[in-house]
C-alpha positions as CSV (number, residue, x, y, z in Angstrom):
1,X,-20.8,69.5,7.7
2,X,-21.4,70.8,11.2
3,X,-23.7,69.0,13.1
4,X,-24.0,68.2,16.8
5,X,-21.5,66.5,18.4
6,X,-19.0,67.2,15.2
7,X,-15.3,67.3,16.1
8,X,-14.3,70.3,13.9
9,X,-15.1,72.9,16.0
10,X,-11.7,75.5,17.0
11,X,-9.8,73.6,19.7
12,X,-12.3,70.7,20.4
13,X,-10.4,67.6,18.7
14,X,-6.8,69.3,20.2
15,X,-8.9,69.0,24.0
16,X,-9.8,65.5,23.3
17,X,-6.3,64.5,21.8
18,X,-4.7,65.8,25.1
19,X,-6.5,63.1,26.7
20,X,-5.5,60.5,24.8
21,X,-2.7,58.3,26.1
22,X,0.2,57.1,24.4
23,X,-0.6,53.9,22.2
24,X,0.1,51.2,19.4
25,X,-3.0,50.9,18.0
26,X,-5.9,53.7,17.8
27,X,-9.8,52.3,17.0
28,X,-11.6,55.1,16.4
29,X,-15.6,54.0,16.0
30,X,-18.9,55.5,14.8
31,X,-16.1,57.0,12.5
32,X,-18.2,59.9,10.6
33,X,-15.4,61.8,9.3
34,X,-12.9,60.5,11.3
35,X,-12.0,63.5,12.5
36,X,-9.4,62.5,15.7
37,X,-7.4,59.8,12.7
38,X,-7.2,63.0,10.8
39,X,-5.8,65.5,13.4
40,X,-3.9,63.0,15.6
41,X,-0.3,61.4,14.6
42,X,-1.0,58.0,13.2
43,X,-0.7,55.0,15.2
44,X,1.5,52.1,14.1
45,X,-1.9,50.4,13.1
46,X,-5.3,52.6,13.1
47,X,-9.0,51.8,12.5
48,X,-11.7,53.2,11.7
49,X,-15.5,51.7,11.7
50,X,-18.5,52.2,10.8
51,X,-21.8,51.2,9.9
52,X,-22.8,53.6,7.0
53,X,-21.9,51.7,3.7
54,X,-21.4,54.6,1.9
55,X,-18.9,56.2,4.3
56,X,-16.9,53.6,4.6
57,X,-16.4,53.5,0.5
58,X,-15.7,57.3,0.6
59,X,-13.4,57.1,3.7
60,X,-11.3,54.1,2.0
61,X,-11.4,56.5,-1.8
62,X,-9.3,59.2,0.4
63,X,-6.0,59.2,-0.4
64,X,-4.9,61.4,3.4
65,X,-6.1,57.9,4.6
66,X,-3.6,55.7,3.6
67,X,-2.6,52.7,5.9
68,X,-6.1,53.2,7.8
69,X,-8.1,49.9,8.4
70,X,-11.2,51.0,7.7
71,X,-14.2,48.4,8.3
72,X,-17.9,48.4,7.6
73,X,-19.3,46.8,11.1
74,X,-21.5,47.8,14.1
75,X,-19.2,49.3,16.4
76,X,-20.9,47.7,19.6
77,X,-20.9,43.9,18.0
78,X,-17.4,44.3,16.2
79,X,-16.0,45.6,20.0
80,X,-17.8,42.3,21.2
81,X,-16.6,40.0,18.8
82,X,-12.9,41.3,19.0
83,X,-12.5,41.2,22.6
84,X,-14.0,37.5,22.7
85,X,-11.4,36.8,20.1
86,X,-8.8,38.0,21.5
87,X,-9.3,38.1,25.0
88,X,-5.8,36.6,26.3
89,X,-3.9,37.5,22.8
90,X,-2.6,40.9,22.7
91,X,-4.9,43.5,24.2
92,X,-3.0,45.8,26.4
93,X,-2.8,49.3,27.1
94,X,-0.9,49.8,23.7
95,X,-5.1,50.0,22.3
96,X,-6.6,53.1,22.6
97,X,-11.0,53.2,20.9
98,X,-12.3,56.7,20.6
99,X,-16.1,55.8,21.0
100,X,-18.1,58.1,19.4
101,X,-21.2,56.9,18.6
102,X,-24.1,59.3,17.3
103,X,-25.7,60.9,20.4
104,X,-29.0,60.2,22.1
105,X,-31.7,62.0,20.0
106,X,-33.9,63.3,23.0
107,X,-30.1,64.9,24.2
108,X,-29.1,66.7,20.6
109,X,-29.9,70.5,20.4
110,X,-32.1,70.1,17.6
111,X,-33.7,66.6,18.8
112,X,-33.5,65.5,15.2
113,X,-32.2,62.5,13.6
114,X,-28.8,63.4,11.8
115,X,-27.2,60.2,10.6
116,X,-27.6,57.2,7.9
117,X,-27.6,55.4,10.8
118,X,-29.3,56.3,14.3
119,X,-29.1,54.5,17.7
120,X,-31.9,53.5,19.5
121,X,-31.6,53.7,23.4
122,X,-31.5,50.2,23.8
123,X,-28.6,50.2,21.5
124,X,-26.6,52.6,23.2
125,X,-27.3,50.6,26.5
126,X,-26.0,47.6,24.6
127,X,-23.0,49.7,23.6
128,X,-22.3,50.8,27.0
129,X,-22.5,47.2,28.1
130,X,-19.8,46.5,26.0
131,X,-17.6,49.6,26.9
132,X,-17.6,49.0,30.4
133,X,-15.8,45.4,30.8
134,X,-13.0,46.2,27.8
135,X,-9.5,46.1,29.8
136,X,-8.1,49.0,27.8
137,X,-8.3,53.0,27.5
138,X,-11.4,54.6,25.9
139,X,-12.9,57.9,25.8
140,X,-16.9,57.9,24.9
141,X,-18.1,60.8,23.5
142,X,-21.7,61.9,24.3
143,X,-24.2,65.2,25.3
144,X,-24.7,65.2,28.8
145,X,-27.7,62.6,29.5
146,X,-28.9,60.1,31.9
147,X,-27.6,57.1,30.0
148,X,-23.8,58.5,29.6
């Protein structure tokens, strides 16, 4: 399905992958189609989450995702919960999140609501919030806007 801020475009997931330093463990949330777990080479441990019930039981049914961790959870409160967990335990730089949450409506092409599951400003703030005190690489993915 094309849509905006899909992955699938020619050469757009190879750019982003270029990016991407080497790690032990990839996250890759707001996980749609989980289009970088499919195109990158697989991490010794890899996850996928994301909030859409629905996707989650398709993306866990497909067989090219074997050995995937995929987990139905808000992206912002699982990051949360996670780091508080394991704050001194074994994040490192061997953890690398993709965050690619659904983009600001006002800042989409179409300004249309796309996904099961839209965010509301406030909740990419919260997400943002979040992002910015995790002691680990990240690339966020978003339309040029104020709040990126």
């Amino acid at each position: 399905m094309a849509y905006d801020g899909g992955k699938g475009g020619a050469g757009v997931i190879q750019r982003i992958i270029n990016l991407i330093p080497p790690h032990r463990v990839l996250v890759e949330t707001h996980a749609g189609d989980v289009t970088l777990i499919r195109n990158i080479r697989r991490a010794r441990r890899t996850i996928a989450i994301d909030l859409d019930h629905h996707n989650v039981d398709r993306l866990n049914r497909d067989d090219a995702l074997t050995g995937v961790e995929v987990i139905l959870d808000d992206a912002t409160d699982w990051l949360s919960h996670e780091f508080a967990a394991r704050q001194s335990l074994e994040w490192s730089n061997d953890w690398f999140f993709f965050i690619d949450p659904p983009y600001p409506i006002g800042s989409r092409s179409n300004q249309e609501a796309t996904y099961y599951r839209e965010m509301t400003d406030a909740e990419h703030s919260d997400l943002l919030r979040v992002v910015r005190v995790l002691p680990f690489p990240c690339i966020v993915c978003s339309t040029p806007n104020e709040m990126y």
